[in-house]
C-alpha positions in Angstrom: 53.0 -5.7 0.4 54.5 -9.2 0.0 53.5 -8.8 -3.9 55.9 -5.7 -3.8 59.1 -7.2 -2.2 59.0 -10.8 -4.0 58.8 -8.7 -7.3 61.4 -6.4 -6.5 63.4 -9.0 -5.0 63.3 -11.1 -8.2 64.0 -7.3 -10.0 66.8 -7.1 -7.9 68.6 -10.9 -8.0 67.8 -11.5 -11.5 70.9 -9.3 -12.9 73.6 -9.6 -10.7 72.3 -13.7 -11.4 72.1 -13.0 -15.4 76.0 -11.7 -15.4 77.0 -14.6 -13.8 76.2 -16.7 -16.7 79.1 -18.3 -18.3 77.7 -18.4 -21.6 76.6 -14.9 -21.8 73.3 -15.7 -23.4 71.5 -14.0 -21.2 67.8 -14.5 -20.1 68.2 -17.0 -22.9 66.5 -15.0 -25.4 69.6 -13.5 -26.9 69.1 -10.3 -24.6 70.1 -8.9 -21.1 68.7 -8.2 -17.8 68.7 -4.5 -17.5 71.4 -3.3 -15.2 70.7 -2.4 -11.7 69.6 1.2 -11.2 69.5 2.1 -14.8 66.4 3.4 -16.5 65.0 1.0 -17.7 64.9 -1.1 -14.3 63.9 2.2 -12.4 60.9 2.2 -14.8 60.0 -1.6 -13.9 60.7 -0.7 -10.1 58.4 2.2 -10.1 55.9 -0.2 -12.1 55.6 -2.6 -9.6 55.3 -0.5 -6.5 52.6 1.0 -8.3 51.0 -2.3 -8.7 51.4 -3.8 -5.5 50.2 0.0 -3.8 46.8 -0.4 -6.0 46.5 -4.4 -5.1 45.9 -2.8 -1.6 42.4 -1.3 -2.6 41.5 -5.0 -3.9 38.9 -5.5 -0.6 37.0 -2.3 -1.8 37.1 -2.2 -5.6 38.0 -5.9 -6.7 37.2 -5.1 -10.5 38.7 -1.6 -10.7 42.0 -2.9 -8.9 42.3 -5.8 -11.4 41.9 -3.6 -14.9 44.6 -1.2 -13.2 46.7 -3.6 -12.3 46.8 -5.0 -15.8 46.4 -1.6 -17.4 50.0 -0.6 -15.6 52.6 -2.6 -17.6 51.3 -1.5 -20.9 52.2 2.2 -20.2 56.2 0.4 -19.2 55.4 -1.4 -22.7 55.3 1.4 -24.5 58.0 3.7 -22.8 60.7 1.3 -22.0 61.5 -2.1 -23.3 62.9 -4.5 -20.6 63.6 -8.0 -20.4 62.5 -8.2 -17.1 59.1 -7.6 -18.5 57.5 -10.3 -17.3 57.8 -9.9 -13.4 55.0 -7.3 -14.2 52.5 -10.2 -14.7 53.1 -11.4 -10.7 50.8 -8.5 -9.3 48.2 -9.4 -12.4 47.8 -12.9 -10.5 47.5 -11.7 -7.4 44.8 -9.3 -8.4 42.9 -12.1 -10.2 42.6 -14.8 -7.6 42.0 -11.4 -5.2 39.0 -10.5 -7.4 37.6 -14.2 -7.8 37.9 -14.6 -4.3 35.8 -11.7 -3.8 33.1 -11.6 -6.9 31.0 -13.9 -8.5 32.0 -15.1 -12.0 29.2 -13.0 -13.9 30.3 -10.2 -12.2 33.6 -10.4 -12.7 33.8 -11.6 -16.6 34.0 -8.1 -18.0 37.2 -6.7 -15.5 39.0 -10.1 -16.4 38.2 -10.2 -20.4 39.9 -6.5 -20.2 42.6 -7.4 -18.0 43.5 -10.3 -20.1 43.5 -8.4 -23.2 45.9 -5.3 -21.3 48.1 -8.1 -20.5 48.2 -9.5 -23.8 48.8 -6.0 -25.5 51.6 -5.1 -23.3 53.3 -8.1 -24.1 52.9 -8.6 -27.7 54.3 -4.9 -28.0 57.4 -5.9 -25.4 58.0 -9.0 -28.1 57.7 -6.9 -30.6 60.3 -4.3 -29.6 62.6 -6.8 -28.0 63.0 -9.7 -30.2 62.8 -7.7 -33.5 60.1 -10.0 -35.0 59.5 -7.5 -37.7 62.8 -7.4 -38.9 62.0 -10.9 -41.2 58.0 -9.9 -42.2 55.1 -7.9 -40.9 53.0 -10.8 -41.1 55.7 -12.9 -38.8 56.0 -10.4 -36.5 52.3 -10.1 -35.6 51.4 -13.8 -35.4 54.8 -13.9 -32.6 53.9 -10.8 -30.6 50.4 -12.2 -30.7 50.7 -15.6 -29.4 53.5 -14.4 -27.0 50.6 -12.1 -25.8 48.3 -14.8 -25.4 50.1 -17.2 -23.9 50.9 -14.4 -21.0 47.3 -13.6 -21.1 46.5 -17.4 -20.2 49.1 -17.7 -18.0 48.6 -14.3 -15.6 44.7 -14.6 -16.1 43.0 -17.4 -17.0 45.0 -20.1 -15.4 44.6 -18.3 -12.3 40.8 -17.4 -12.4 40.2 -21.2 -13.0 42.5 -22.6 -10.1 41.1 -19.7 -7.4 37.2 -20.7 -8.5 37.7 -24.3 -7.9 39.6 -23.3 -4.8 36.7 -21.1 -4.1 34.2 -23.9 -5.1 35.8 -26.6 -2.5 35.5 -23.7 0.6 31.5 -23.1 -0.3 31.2 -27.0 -0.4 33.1 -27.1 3.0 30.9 -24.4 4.7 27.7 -26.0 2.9 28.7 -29.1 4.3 29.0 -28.0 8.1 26.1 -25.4 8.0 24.3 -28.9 6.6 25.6 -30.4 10.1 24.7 -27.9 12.4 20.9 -27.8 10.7 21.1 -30.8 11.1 21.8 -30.5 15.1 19.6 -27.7 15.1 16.9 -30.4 14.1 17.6 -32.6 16.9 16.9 -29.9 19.1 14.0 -28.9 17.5 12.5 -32.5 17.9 13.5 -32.8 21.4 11.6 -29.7 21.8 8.4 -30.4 19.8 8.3 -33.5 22.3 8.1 -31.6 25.4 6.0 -29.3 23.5 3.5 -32.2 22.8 3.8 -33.4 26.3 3.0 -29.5 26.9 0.0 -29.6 24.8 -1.6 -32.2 26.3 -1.9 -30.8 29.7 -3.2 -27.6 28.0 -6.0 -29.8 26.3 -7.1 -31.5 29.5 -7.1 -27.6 30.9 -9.0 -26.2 26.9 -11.6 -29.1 28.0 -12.6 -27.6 30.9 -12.4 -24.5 30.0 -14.8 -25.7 26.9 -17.1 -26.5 29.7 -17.1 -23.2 31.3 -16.9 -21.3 27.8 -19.9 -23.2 26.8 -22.2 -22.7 29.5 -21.1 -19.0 29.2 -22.0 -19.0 25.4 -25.1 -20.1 26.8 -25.9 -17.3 28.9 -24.4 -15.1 26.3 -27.1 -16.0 23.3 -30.1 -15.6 26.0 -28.5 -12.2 26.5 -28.3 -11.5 22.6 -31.5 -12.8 21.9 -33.2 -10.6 24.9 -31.1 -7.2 23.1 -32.2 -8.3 19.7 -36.3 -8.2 20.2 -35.5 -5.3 22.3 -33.7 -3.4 19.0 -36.4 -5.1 17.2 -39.3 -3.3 19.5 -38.1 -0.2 19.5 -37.7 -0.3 16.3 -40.7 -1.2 15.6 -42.2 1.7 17.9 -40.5 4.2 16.1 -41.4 2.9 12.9 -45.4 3.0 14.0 -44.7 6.7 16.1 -43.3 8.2 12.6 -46.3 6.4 10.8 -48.8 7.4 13.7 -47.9 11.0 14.0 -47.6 12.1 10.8 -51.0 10.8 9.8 -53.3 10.4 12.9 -52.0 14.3 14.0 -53.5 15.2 10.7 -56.1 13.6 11.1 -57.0 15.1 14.7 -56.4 18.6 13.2 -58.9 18.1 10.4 -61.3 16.5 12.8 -61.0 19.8 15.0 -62.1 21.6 12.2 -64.7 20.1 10.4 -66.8 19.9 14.0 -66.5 23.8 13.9 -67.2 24.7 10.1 -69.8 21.6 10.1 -72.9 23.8 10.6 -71.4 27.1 9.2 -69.4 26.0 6.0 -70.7 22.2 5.0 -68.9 22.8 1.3 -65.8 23.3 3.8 -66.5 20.6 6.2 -67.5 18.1 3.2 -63.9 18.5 2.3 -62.3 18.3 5.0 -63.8 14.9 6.0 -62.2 13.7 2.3 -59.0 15.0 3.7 -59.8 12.7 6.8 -60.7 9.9 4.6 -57.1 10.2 2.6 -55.1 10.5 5.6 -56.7 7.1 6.6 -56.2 5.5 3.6 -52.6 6.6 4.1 -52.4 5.1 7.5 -53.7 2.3 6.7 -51.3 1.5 3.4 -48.2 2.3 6.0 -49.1 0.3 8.4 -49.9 -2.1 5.9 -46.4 -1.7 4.3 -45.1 -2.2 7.8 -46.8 -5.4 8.4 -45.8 -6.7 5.0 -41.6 -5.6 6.3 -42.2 -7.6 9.1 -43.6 -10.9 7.4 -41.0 -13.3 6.2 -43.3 -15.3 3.5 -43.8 -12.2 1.1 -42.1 -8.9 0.1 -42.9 -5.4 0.9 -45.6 -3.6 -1.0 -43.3 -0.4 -1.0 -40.3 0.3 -1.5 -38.5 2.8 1.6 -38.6 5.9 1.3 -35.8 8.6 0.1 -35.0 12.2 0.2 -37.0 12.9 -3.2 -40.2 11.4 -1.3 -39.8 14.5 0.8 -41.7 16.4 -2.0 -44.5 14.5 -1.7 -44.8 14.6 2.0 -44.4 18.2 1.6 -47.5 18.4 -0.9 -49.7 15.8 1.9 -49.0 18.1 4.6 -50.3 20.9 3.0 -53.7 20.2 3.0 -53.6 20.7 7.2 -50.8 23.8 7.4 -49.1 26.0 5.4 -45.6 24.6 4.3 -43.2 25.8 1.7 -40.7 23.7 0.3 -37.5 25.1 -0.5 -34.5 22.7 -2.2 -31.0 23.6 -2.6 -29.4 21.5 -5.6 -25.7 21.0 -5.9 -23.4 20.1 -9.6 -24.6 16.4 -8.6 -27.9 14.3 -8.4 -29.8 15.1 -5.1 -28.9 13.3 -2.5 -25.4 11.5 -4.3 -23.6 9.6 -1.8 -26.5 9.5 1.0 -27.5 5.6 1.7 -30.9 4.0 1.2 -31.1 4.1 5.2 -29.8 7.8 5.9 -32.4 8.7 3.5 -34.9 7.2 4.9 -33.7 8.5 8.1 -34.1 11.9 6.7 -37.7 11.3 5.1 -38.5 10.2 8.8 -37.2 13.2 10.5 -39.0 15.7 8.0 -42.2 13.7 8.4 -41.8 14.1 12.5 -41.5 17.7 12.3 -44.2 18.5 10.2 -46.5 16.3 12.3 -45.4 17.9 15.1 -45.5 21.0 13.6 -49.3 20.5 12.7 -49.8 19.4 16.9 -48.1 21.8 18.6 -47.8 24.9 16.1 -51.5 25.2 14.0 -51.6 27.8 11.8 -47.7 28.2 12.1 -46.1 29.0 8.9 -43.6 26.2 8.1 -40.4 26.1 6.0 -39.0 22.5 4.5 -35.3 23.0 3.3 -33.3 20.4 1.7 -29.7 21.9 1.0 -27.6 19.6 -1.0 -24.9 22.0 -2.5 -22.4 21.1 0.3 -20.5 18.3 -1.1 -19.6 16.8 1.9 -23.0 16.4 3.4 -26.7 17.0 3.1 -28.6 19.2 5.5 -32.3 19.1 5.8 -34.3 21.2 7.8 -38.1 21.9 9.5 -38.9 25.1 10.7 -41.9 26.9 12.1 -42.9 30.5 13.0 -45.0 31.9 16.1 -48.6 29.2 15.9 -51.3 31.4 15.4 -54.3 28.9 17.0 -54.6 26.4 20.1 -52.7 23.6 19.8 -54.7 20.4 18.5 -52.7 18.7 22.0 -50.5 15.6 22.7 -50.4 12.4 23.7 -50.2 10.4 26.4 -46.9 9.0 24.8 -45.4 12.7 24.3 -41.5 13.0 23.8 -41.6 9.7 21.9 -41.3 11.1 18.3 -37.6 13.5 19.7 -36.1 10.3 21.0 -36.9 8.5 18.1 -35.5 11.2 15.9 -32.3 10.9 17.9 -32.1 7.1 18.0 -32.1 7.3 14.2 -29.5 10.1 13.9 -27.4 8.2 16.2 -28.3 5.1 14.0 -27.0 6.4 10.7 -24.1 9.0 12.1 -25.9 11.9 11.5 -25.6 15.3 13.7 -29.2 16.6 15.2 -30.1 19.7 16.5 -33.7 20.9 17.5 -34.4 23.8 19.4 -36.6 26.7 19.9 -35.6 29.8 16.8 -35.0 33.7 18.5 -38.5 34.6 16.4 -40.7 32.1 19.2 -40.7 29.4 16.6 -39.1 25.9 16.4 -36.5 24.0 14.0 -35.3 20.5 13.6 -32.2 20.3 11.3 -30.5 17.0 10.3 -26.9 16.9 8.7 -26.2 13.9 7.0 -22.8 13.2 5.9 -21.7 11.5 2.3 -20.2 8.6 1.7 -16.8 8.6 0.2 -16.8 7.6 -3.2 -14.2 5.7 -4.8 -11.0 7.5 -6.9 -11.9 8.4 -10.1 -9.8 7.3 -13.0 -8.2 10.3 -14.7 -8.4 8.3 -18.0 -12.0 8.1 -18.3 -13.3 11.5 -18.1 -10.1 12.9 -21.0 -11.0 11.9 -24.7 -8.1 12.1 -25.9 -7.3 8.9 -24.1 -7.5 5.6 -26.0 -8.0 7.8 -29.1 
């Protein structure tokens, strides 16, 4: 409010001040201040409360306040002429050195260009109306209401904006300057600290090295440890590996034997052929193990590849020539077995080839059903089931119980969910329910062709 009362105290004094001249020249323009209370100087009054009331939003709205400000004397311009024009430009200053105290330069640029050019508008049409520069020539009268408007532009804005920026310039310098010292006392500390931190650390070292001690004879004890799991993984691995290989072929094998000593004397055609079926499943045996041999060598690669879900077709046909076994295969909108990995796959080949084996063992003459449903697209679900055995079984081993734990072991291995039971008909199911992986996001762009087109 100090904006308001040294303007209207200047609105006030300058009158009773201009009648007291002696030479009755006035303001010294050839014209007179506007008498006290009149119109005129009512208008001017109200002007600059108005200003000074909108130079108290200046914290908020810098920019707005400054274009208002400014914008204010033209509408006295252009209802009221007054010598006293010019006391409309002290509320203008305040608002610019307000603003640039407040704002950034680029900011601020566009709110002063239109101040300036308000300011110089109201006064080049107060000059225009007041000194009757039109009365010589058009042309006279513009270039003096012009440069009159000008000059009060430079003088209520520019001259201002440059004084309060270097103002401004010499307080950021000063604060620079003693954030610069207390870094720089922050530093000192800091040092004095990273000493007693180094005197710190070097107690902890002599402590680290004998703890090193400690943690090495502990790593020690820790790789024996690893080493003892690992060729324990590694041989029961390995006796899974020779159980699957075992059971499926050498339960065949038993079977066939079984029943080529009974049809030996009363079918030969019969038993002639069942001793080639004898032969193949020992030829079989024999390239497994060798395969499993040739896994476990490290100078030379496997003669086989591992097995996968499609190989389940062929261990259906091989199984047929001991038991009856239909195959029955589910395909989805996908390639069978999309998304299943190289090992669940072969953990599914294995799991098929234990039932059937086991199947053949404990179930002869059992009808047996192979399902491989892949129309879920979230997992894969292959099955083994029997019905009621219709002849003695061939027997077990003295190992019995191995081939269920192993089957676990390798569900467990690969996440998959395993469920074998007896079926309400007398007969017996193993079901294994792998799940996919996730595939990555497809792009959207690659499957429209209109894309790219």
């Amino acid at each position: 409010m100090g904006t308001a009362v040294v303007a209207l105290g200047l609105l006030v004094g300058v009158p009773p001040l201009d009648a007291l001249d002696p030479d009755g020249t006035g303001l010294g323009t050839g014209t007179t201040a506007p008498a006290v209370g009149g119109l005129p100087w009512t208008i001017l009054a109200v002007a600059l409360l108005a200003q000074s009331a909108v130079l108290l939003a200046a914290r908020r709205a810098p920019r707005a306040t400054l274009v208002v400000v400014a914008a204010l004397p033209v509408l006295v311009a252009a209802t009221s002429w007054s010598a006293l024009y010019g006391l409309t430009a002290l509320p203008v200053v305040v608002a610019v050195v307000l603003a640039a105290l407040r704002l950034p330069l680029p900011r601020l640029w566009p709110a002063v260009t239109v101040a300036a050019a308000l300011v110089a508008v109201g006064t080049a049409v107060t000059t225009a109306v007041g000194s009757g520069a039109f009365r010589t020539s058009i042309a006279s009268g513009i270039a003096t209401s012009l440069g009159q408007g000008v000059l009060q532009a430079v003088g209520a804005v520019g001259l201002p904006l440059v004084v309060t920026l270097v103002v401004r310039s010499r307080r950021e310098l000063r604060a620079a300057r003693t954030a610069e010292a207390a870094a720089r006392t922050a530093e000192a500390d800091a040092r004095t600290a990273a000493a007693d931190a180094r005197s710190a650390e070097a107690d902890a070292r002599s402590a680290e090295a004998d703890a090193r001690t400690a943690e090495a004879a502990a790593v020690g004890r820790e790789q024996d440890a690893r080493v003892d799991a690992a060729v324990s993984r590694e041989r029961a691995a390995m006796a899974r590996e020779l159980h699957d290989i075992a059971a499926h072929h050498l339960s065949g094998i038993a079977l066939m034997s079984a029943v080529v000593d009974r049809q030996i004397d009363s079918d030969p055609d019969r038993a002639h052929e069942g001793v080639r079926q004898v032969r193949e499943q020992s030829t079989a045996v024999l390239e497994d193990l060798r395969r499993l041999v040739g896994l476990l060598r490290e100078d030379g690669p496997a003669e086989r590849a591992v097995e996968t879900v499609t190989g389940i077709v062929d261990l259906v046909e091989s199984a047929r020539t001991r038991t009856a076994v239909a195959l029955d295969v589910h395909e989805g909108d996908h390639p069978l077995a999309d998304g299943i990995g190289p090992l669940a796959q072969l953990v599914a080949y294995r799991t098929v080839q234990e039932g059937l084996a086991n199947v053949a063992m404990h179930a002869a003459g059992a009808p047996c059903t192979v399902t491989v449903d892949d129309r879920d697209p979230a997992q894969l679900t292959v099955r083994v089931e029997n019905g009621v055995p219709t002849a003695p079984s061939v027997g077990s081993t003295p190992s019995g119980g191995n081939g269920l734990r192993g089957m676990r072991e390798r569900a467990e291995l690969v996440g998959a969910r395993l469920q074998i039971g007896p079926t309400g008909t007398g007969g017996w199911t193993v079901e294994l329910v792998l799940r996919r992986e996730a595939r990555p996001a497809a792009d959207p762009s690659a499957d429209d062709p209109e894309v790219g087109a």
